[in-house]
Backbone as JSON, one array per atom type, in Angstrom:
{
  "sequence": "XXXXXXXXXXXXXXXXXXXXXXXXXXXXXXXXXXXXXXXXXXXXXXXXXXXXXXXXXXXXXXXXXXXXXXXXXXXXXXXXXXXXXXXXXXXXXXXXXXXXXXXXXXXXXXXXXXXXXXXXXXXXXXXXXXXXXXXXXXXXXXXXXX",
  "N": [[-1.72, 9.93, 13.0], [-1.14, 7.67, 15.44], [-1.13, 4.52, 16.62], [-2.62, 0.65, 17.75], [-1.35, -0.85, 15.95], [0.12, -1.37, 12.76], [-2.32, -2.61, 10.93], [-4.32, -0.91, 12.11], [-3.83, 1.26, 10.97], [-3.98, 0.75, 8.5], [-6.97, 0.28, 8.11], [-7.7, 3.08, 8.73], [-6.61, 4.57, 6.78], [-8.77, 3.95, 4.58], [-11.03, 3.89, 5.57], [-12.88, 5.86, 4.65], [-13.87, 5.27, 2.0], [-16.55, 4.03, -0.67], [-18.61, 1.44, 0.01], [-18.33, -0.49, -2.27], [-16.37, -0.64, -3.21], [-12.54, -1.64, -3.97], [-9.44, -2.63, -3.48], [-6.64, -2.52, -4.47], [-3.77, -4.56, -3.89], [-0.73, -6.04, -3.76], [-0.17, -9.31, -4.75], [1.55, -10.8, -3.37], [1.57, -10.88, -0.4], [1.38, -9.9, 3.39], [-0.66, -11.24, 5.3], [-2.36, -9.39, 7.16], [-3.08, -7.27, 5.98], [-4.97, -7.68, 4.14], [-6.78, -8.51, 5.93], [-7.5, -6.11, 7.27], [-8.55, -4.5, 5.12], [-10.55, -6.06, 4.68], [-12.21, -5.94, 6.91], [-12.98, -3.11, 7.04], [-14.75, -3.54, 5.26], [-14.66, -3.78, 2.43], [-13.55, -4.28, -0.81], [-10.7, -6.75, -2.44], [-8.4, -6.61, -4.58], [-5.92, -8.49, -6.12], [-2.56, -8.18, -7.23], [-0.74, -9.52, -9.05], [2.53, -10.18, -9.41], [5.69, -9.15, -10.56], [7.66, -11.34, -12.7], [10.74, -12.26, -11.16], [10.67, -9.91, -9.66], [9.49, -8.34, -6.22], [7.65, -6.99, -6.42], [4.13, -5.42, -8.06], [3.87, -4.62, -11.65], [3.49, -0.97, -12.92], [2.15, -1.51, -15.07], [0.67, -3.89, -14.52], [-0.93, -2.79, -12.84], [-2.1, -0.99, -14.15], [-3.74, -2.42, -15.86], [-5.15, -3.76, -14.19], [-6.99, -1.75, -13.45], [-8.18, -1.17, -15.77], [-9.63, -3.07, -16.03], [-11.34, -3.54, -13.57], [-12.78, -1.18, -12.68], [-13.82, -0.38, -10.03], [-11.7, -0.13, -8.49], [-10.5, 1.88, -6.0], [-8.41, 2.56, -4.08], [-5.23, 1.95, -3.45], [-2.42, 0.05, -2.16], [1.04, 0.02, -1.61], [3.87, -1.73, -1.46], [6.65, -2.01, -1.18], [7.99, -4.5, -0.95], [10.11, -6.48, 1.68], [12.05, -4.57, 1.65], [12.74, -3.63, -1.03], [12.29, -1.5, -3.43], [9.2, -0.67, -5.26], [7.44, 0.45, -8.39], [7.24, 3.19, -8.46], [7.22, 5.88, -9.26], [5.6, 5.23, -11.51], [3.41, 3.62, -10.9], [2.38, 5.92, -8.92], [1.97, 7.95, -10.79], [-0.19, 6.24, -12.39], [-2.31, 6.21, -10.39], [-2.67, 8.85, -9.41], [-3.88, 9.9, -12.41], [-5.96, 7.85, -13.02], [-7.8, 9.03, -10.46], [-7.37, 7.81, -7.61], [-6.72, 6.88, -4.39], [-3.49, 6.79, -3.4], [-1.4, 4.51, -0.8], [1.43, 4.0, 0.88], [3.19, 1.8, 2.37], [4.92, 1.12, 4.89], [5.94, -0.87, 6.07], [7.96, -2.31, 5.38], [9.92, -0.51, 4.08], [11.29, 1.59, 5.85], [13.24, 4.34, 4.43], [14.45, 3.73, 3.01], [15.43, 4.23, -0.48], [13.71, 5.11, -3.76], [13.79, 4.02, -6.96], [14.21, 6.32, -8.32], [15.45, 8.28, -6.92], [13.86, 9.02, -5.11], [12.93, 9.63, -1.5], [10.86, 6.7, 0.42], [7.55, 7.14, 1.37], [6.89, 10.15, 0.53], [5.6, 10.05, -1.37], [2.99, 8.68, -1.57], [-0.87, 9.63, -0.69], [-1.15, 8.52, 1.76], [0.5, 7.76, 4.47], [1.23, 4.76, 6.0], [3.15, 3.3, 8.75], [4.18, 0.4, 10.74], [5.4, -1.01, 13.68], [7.18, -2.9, 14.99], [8.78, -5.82, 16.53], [10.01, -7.47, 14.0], [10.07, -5.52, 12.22], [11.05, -2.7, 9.83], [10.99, -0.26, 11.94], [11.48, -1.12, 14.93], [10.11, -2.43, 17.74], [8.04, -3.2, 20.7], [4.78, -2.8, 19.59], [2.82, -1.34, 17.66], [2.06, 1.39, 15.91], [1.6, 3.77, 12.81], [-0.56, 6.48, 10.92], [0.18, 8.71, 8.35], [-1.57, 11.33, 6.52], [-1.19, 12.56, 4.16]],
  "CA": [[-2.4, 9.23, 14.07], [-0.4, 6.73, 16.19], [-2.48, 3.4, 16.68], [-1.78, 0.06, 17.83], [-0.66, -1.85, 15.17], [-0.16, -1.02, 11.22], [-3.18, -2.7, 9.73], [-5.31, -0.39, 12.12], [-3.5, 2.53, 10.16], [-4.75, 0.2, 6.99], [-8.83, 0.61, 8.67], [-7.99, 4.3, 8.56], [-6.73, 5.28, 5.61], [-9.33, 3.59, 3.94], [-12.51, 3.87, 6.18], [-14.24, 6.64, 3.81], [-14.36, 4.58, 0.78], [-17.93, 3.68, -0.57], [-18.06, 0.29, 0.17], [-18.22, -0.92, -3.24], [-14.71, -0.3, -3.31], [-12.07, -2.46, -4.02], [-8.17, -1.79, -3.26], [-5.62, -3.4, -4.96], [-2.8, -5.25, -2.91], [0.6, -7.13, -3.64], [-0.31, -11.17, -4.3], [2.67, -11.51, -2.23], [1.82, -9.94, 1.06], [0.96, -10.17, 4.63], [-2.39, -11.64, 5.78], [-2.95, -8.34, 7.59], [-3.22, -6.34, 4.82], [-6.34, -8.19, 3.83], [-7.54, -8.72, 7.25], [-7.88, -4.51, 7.59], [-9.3, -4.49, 3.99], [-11.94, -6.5, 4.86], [-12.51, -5.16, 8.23], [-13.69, -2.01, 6.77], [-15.86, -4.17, 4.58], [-13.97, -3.25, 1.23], [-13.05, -5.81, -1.49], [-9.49, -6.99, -2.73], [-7.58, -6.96, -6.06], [-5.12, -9.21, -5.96], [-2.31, -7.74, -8.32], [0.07, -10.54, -9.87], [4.02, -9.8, -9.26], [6.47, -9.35, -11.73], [9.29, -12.41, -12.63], [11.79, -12.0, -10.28], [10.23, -9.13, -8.56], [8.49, -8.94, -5.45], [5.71, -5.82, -6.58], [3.83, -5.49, -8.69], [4.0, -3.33, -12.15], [2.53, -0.06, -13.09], [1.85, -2.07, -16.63], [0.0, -4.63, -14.11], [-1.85, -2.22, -11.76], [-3.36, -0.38, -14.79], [-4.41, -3.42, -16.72], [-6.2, -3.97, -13.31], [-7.66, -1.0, -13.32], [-9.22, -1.03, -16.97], [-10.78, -4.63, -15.59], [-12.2, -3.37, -12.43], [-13.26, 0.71, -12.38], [-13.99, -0.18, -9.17], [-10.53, 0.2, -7.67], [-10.33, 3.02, -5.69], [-7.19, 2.68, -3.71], [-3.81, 1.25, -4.04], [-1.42, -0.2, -1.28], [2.28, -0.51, -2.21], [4.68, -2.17, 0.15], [7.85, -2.26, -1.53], [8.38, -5.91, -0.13], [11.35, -6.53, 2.08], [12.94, -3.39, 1.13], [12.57, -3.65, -2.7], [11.66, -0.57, -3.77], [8.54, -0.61, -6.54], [7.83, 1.68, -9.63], [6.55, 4.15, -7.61], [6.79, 6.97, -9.98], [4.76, 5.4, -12.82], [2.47, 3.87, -10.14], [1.7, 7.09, -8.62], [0.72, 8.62, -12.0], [-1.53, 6.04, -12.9], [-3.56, 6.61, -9.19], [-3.53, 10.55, -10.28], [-4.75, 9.92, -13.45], [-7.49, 7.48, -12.12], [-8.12, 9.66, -9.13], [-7.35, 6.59, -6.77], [-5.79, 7.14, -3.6], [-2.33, 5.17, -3.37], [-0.87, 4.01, 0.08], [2.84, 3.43, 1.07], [2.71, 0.63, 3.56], [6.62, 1.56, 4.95], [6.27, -1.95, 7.34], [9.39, -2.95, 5.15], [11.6, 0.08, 3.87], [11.04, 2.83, 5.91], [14.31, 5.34, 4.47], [14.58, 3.04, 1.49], [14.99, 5.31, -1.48], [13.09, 4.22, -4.66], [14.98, 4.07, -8.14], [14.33, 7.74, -8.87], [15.81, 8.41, -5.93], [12.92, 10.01, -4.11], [12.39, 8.59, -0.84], [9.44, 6.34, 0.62], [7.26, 7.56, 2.41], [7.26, 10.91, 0.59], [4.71, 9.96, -2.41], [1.21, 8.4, -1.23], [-2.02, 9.79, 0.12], [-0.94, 8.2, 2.98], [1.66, 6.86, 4.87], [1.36, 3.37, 6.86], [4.25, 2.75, 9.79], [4.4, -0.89, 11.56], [6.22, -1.05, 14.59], [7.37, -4.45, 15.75], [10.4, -6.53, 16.43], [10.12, -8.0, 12.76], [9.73, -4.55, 11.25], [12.09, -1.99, 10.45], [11.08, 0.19, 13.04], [12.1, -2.04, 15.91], [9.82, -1.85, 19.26], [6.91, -3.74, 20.9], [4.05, -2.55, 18.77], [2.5, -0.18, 17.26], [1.69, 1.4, 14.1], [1.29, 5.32, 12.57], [-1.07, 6.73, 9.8], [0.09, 9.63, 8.26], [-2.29, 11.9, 5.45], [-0.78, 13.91, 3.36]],
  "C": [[-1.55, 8.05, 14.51], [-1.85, 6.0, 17.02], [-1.32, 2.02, 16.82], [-0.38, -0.72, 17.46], [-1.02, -1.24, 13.67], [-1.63, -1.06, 10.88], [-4.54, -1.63, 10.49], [-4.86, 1.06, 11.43], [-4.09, 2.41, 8.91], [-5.97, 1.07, 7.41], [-8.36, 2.03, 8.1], [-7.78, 4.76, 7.5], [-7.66, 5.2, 4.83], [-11.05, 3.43, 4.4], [-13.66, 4.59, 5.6], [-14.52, 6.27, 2.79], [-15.38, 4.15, 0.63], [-17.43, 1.79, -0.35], [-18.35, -1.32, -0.94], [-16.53, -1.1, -3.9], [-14.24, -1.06, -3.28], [-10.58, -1.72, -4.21], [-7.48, -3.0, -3.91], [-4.44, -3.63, -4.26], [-1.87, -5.95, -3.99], [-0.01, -8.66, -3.77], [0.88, -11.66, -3.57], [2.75, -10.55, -1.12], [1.63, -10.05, 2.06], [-0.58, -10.57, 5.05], [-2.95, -10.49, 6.8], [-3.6, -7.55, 7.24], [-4.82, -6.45, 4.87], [-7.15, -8.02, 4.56], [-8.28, -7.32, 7.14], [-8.75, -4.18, 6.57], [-10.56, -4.4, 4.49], [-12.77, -5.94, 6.28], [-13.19, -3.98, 7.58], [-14.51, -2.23, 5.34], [-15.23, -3.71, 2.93], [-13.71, -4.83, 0.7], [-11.81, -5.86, -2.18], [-9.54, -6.94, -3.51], [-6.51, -6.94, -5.71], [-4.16, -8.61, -7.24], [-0.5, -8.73, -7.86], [1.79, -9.43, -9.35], [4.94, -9.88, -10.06], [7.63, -10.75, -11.93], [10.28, -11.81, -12.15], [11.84, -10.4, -9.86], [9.43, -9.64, -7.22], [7.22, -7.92, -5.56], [5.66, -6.27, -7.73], [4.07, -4.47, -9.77], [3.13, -2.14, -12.4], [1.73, -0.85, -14.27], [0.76, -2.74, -15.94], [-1.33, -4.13, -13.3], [-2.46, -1.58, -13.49], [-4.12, -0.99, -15.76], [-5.71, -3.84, -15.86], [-7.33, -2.71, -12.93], [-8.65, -0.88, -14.5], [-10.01, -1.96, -16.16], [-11.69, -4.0, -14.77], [-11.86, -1.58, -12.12], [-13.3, 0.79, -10.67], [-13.14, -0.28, -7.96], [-10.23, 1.4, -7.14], [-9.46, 3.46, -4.95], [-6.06, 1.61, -4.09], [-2.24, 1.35, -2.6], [-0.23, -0.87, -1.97], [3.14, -0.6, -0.67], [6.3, -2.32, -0.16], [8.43, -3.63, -0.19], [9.77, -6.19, 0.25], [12.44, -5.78, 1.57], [13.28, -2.85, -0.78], [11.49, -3.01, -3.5], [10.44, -0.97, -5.01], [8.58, 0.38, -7.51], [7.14, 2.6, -8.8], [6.25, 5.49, -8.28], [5.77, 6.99, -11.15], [3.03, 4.67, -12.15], [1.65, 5.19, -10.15], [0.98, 7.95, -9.81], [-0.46, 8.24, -12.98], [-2.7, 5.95, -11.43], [-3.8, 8.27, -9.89], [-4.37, 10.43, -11.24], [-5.93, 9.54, -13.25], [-8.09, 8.08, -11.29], [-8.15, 8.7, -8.19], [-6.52, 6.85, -6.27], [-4.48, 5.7, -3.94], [-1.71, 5.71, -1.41], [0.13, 3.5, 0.13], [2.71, 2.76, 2.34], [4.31, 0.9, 3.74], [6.52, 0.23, 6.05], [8.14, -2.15, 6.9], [10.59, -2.09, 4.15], [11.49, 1.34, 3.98], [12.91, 3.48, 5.75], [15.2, 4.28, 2.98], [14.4, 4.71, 0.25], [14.32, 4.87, -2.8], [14.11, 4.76, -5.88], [15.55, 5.75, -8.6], [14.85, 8.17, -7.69], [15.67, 9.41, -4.91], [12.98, 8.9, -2.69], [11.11, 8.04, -0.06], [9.23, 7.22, 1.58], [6.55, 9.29, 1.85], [6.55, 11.31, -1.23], [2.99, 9.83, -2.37], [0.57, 9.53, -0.74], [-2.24, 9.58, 1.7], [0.0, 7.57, 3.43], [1.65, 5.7, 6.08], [2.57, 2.87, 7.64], [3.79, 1.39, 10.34], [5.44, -0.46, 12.03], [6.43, -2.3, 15.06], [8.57, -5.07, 16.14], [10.7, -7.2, 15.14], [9.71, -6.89, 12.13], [11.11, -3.76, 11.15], [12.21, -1.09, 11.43], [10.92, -0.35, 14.63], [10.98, -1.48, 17.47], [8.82, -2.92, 19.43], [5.74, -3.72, 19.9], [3.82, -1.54, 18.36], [2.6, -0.01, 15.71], [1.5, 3.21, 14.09], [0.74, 5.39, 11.72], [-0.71, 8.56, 9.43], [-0.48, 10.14, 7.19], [-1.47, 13.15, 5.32], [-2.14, 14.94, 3.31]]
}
């Protein structure tokens, strides 16, 4: 789906969630993120960032997940091109059954350590289009479902 702007790709991926739901996010991320969250009435988990990273770890996302059951998705943004764990991520959303989300605002064709590339793991895939993105234009945004 091609939509104006990213975070309404956020709204969508995430619009069928009960709305007890709570998604876990980056503590270092864009005030959009949130914005779309909450827009579709959903609640945050804030997930801590590693020392001298900018994501967060799988070690960290599933400590947050024992805490709060009531995480039912998972947005990763590999921040300013800095890929995350994406492979040990993704197998603790399988295991949980919790969608995960690749937010590609900041490394769309980035490859991640295993040297799969983004884009090419989530539930869903999140484009931003902007002049401060990597895909360079006026606006805009894409949602794609696997």
């Amino acid at each position: 789906s091609l939509v104006y702007k990213g975070r309404k790709a956020i709204e969508l991926a995430l619009k069928n969630l009960p709305r007890a739901s709570f998604v876990a996010i980056n503590g270092f991320t864009c005030f959009v993120v949130y914005e779309a969250i909450k827009k579709v009435e959903l609640d945050v988990e804030y997930l801590d960032i590693e020392k001298g990273e900018l994501n967060f770890s799988a070690d960290t996302l599933e400590k947050a997940i024992n805490k709060n059951p009531n995480i039912k998705a998972v947005i990763i943004q590999n921040t300013l091109g800095y890929p995350c764990d994406i492979e040990n991520i993704s197998k603790i959303c399988k295991k949980n059954k919790i969608i995960l989300i690749e937010d590609l605002a900041h490394s769309v064709g980035t490859k991640y350590e295993n040297g799969i590339e983004t884009g090419s793991v989530g539930d869903f895939i999140v484009l931003s289009f902007s002049q401060d993105k990597i895909i360079d234009s006026v606006s805009g945004g894409a949602l794609i479902e696997r």
